[in-house]
N, C-alpha and C positions, 0 to 999 in steps of 0.2 A: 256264476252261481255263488250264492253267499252259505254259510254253513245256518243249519235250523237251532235254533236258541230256544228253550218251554221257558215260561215265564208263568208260572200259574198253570192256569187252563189254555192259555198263548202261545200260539209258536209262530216264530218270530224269522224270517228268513226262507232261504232253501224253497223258494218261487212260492213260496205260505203267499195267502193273499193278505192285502194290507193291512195294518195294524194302527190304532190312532191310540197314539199315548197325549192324553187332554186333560185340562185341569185347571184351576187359578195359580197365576203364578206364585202365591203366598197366601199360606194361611190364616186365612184374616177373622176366624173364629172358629169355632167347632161346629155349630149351626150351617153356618154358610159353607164350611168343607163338604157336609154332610148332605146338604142341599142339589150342592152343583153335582157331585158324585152321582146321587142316587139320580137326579137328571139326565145324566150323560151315559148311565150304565141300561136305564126304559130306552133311549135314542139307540144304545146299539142292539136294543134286543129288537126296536123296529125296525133296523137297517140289516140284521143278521152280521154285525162287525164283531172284530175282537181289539178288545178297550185297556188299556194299564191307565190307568189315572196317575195324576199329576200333582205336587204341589208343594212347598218349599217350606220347611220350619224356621229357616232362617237364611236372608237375602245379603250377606256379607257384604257385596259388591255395589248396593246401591252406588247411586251419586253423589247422596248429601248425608253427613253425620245427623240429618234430622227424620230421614225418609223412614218409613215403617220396615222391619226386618221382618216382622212374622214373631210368633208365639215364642221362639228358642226352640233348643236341644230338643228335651224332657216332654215338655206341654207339647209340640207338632208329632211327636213319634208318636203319643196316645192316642192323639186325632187321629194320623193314620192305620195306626192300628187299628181303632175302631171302625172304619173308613172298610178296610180287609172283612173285619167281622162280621158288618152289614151288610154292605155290599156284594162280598165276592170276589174286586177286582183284585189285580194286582198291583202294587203303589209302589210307585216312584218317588225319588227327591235328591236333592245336589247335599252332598259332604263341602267344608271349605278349610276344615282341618283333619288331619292324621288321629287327633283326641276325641272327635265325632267319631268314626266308621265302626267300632265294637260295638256302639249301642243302635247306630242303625241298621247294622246288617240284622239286629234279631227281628227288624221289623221289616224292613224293604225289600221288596222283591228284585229292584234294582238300584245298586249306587249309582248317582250320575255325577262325575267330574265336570264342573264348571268351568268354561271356555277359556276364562283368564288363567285359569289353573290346571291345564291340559300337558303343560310340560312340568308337573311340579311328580318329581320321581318319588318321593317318600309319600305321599295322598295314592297315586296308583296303585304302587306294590300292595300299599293296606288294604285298599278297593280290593285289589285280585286276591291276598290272602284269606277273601273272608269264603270266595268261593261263589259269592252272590253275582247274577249280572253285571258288569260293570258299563253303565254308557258313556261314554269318552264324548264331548263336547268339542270339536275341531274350536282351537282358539280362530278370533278375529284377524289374527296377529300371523297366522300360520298358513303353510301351500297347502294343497289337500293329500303331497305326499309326504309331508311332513308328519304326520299321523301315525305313522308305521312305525315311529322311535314311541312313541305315548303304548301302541298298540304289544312291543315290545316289552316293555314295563309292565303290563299287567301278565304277560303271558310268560313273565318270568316265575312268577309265582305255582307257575303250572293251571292257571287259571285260562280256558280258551272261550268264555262265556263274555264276551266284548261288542259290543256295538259304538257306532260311531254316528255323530249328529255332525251337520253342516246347521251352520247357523249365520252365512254369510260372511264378506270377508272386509274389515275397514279403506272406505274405499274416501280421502279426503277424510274433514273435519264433519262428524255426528254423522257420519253417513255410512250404510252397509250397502255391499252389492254380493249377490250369490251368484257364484260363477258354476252352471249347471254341470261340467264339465267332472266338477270336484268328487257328484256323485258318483260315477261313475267311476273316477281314478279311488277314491276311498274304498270303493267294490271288490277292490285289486286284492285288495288283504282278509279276502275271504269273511272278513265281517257284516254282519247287515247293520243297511246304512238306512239312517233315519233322518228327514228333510223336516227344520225345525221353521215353519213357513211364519210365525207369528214374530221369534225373534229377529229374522230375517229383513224385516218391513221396521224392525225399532230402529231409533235414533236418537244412539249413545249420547246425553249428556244435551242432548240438543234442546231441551225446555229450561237449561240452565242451571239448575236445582236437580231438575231429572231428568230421563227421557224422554224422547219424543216419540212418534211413532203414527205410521200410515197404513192404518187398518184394513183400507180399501183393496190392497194389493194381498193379503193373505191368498184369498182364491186363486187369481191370474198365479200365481207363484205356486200355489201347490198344487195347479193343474200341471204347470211344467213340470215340476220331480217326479208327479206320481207318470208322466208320459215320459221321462227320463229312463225309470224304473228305479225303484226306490221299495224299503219292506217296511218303512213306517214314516205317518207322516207324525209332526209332534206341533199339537195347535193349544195356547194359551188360552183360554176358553172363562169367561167372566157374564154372571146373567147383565150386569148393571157396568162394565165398562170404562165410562167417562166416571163414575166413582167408585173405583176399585183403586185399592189401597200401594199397588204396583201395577207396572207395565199396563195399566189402560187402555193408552194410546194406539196400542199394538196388538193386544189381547180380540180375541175374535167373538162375537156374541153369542149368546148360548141359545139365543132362536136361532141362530143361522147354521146349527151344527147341523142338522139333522137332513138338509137340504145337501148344503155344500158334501157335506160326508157319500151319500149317496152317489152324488156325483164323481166323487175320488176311486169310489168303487167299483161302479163303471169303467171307467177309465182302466183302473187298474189289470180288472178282467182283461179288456183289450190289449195291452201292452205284455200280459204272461200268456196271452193265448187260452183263457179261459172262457167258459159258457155261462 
């Protein structure tokens, strides 16, 4: 049993049914944040789901010094902001420095630690000082009981508002594989644990300039965590895809949310022993 997390109108864990925090990986205007949101927030009022939206002001970590980051700082927190104010949902997005997290915590409903940046102790402690959600991103690089020193770091703070994302583990060259197991050892620490199925299927560096990425497997992958048992799935969610300004390749379609989701929830009932 993982401890229950409110995120908004969300709660997140503690046998809660599933939760899909979804969105475009970057924000790639304010129109189009505004678009997919309000899209994704009608899908879960027809699915009866509960939704945190998703989406990056800025992509540090790209591959190439030419690749799109997103809006910055300043301009993505208003989008999200607004995003809040229309919508309702609760937003999400990744910090990549310790100088970010004062001006996102007045917006975010959760800080997310970025996978490369999972063991970086001065970003955590900030995270957990502000008091807001913290999502810890299991690095590429990392076992899945290696998390408990990350999980540590925020909870110094006296912060016990943590969630932890599996996002696959480097397996060779451009290649991830998720070892299902992790979910469940990540469980250990009484966190709920979020299976990030869209990053999982990318392929780091492998388009050579960027990413690559095998879409086709989102599903098959997030049928096994949510039959794992798992309190949230986290799916990169794009209406147009093959041209979207990040992660593409890997990003899941925004006709196919509404299907596939249903079916996760399904699913999920069964695995908590739900009606």
């Amino acid at each position: 049993m993982t401890k229950s997390l409110s995120i908004g109108t969300v709660s997140v864990g503690d046998d809660q049914p599933l939760v899909l925090i979804a969105g475009p990986c970057v924000i790639e205007n304010e129109e189009h944040t505004l678009r997919i949101a309000t899209a994704l927030c009608e899908i879960a009022a027809k699915v009866g789901g509960a939704l945190i939206f998703k989406a990056s002001y800025d992509k540090a970590n790209r591959t190439s010094v030419l690749s799109y980051r997103g809006p910055g700082l300043d301009e993505g927190l208003k989008i999200l902001d607004k995003v809040k104010r229309e919508t309702g949902l609760p937003v999400l997005s990744d910090v990549h420095d310790v100088s970010q997290v004062a001006a996102a915590a007045e917006v975010l409903d959760v800080i997310q630690i970025p996978a490369f940046l999972s063991r970086q102790t001065d970003l955590l402690v900030a995270a957990g000082k502000t008091g807001r959600v913290v999502n810890i991103k299991k690095g590429q690089f990392q076992a899945p009981w290696d998390v408990e020193n990350a999980v540590d770091k925020v909870r110094s703070t006296g912060n016990e508002q943590i969630m932890l994302t599996e996002r696959g583990a480097s397996f060779g060259y451009n290649n991830l594989v998720t070892d299902m197991r992790s979910l469940v050892i990540m469980r250990r620490t009484g966190c709920p644990v979020v299976f990030d199925a869209t990053h999982s299927v990318q392929l780091p560096g492998g388009s050579g300039s960027s990413s690559g990425g095998q879409r086709e497997f989102v599903a098959p992958l997030s049928r096994a965590a949510v039959a794992t048992g798992i309190d949230a799935l986290f799916w990169e969610v794009h209406n147009a895809p093959d041209r979207a300004l990040c992660d593409g390749p890997n990003s899941l379609m925004l006709s196919d949310v509404e299907t596939l989701w249903r079916q996760m929830m399904a699913l999920d009932r069964v695995v908590k022993g739900k009606k």
